[in-house]
Structure formats: structure tokens, C-alpha cells
N, C-alpha and C positions, 0 to 999 in steps of 0.2 A: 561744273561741280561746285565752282566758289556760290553760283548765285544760285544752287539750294541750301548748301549752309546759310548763306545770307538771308534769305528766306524763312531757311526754319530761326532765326535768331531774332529777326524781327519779329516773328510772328508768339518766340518766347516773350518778348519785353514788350508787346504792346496788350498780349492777349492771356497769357498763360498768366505771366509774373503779379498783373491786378489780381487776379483771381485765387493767389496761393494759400487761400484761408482754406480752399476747399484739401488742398491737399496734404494739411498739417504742418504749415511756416508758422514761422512768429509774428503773423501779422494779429492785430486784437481789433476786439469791433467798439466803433464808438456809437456814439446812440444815433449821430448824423451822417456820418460816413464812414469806408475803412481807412487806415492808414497804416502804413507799410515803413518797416526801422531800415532806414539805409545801413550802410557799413560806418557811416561818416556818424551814426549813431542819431541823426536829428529824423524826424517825423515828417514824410509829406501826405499833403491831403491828397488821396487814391480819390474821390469821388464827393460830389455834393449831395447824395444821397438822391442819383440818378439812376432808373435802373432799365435795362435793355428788353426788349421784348427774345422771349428766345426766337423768333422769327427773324430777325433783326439781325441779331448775333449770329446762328446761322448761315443767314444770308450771304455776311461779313465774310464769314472764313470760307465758303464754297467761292468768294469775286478772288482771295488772298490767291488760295488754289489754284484756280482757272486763272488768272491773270499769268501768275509766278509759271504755270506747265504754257502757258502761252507764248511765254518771252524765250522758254527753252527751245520750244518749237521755232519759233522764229528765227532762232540765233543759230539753232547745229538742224535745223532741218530744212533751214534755207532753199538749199537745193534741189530735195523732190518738192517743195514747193514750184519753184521754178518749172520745172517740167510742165506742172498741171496749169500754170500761169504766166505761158512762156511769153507773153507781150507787157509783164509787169514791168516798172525801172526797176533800178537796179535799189532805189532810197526806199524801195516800199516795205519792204521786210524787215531794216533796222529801224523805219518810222514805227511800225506796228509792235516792234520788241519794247520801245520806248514807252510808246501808249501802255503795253502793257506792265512797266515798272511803274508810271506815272497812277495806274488803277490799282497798284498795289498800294502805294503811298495815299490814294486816296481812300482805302479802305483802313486803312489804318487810323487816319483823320476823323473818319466819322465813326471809328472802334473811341477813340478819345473828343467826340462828343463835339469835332468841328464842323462847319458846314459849310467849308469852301471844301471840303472831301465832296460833299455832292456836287457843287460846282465844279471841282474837277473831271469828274463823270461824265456830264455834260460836255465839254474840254472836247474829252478823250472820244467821246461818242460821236463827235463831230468830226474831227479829226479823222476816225475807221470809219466813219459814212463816205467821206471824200474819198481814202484812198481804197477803200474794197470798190468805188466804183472804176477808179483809175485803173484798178488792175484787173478788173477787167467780171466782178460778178455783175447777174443779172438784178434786177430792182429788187426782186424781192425775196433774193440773200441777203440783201444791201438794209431792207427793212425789217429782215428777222434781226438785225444785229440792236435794235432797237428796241427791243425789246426787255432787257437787261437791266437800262435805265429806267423803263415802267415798274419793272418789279421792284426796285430798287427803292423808287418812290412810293411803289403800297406799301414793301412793307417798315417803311418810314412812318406810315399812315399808320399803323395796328396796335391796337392798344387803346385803352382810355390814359390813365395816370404814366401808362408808361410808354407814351407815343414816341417817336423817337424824334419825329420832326420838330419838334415844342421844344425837346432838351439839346437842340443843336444851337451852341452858341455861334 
């Protein structure tokens, strides 16, 4: 239960709380980027006048989702996992609950425009290539899982001005 609150909290302050112009804060627009009033009263720059493709964004929050209900599965469903995957170790379940905090943190990264988020992707992609074969899928479960990180690279690609891969520092 902690790590959906957890979840939903991160998913407040990295995605909802930029955006609270839309739903009538005090945040004001400036002519190059927004910026958002702390409580500490000083001003931070929200954005360099970067802007996401909705594909992109999207994207973003369906990996947040699927990551986050992945790690539940992994951690309290462990068990009928086990049944259907009875010659896996015993490391493989908590490695894959990990992979999938690490794609959550790295969705968050490329939500604030870094690009070792897709480096970690890749990371992470490599990591569930080895151990879905370890534990025992056929090739090409093992190759649908790769899939993810394609999409993830088009649609990084979409856009003219507001491509995403060009504004990843």
C-alpha cells in the first residue's frame, strides 16, 4: 500500500504539480517559460520554454503505470508467479520488482527532460532480457519485451519543434 501512495506522490510532483496552471494555482506565465511560487516565496524556473509532444507525455505516464502495477505484481504476487515459473531462482522476482522502480525513476527523468532516463531504459531492458530468459521464457516472449524501448525511441522521435530527443539534456 506504501508504494502506491508512493507512487501516486511522485507522480504528483514530477507531473501533475508542473502543470498546475491548467488547474487554477498561482502559478503566472512568463513569456519564456512558467514558473511556480514556492512556499519559501522565491521563484523556480518550471521549464526553458520546452514542450512535450502529447505522444511523449502519454507515453510517460502509461511506462509510470505499467512499471509501478509491475513491482506490485512482483512483490505480493510473487508466488503464483512461482507456480507458472517453477525453475526460476529465487533473485528473479525481487531483481524484476527493482528493474521496475528503476523504469519508474527513469520515467520521471525523461518527464524532467534528462537523458540518462533513456539510458536507463536500456539499463533496465537488458537486465529483463537476461533474466526472463533465466527464468525460463521462450525467445520470443523474451523479444516482445523489447519492444517498449522501440516505442519509446519513436516516440522520442515525434514532432518537429517539439521532438523530444533534441530537448533531452
Amino acid at each position: 500500500m506504501h508504494l502506491i501512495a508512493l507512487t501516486v506522490r511522485i507522480i504528483n510532483v514530477t507531473i501533475i504539480q508542473p502543470y498546475n496552471h491548467w488547474f487554477g494555482s498561482d502559478i503566472k506565465r512568463d513569456e519564456s517559460y512558467w514558473r511556480e511560487k514556492q512556499h519559501t516565496g522565491k521563484e523556480i524556473k518550471m521549464s526553458d520554454g520546452k514542450q512535450r509532444h502529447g505522444c511523449l507525455t502519454a507515453w510517460l505516464i502509461l511506462m509510470i503505470i505499467a512499471n509501478s502495477a509491475s513491482v506490485l505484481i512482483y512483490l505480493f504476487g510473487s508466488s503464483a508467479m512461482r507456480h507458472e515459473f517453477p525453475s526460476a531462482p529465487g533473485w528473479a522476482f525481487p531483481v524484476l520488482a527493482i528493474v521496475g522502480i528503476v523504469n519508474v525513476i527513469c520515467s520521471i527523468a525523461l518527464f524532467q527532460w534528462k537523458k540518462w532516463g533513456f539510458s536507463g531504459f536500456i539499463a533496465t531492458t537488458v537486465v529483463t532480457f537476461a533474466v526472463n530468459l533465466i527464468i525460463g521464457l521462450n525467445i520470443l516472449q523474451v523479444l516482445f519485451g523489447l519492444i517498449g524501448i522501440a516505442i519509446l525511441y519513436g516516440v522520442l522521435q515525434i514532432g518537429k519543434e517539439r521532438k523530444g530527443w533534441t530537448q533531452l539534456e
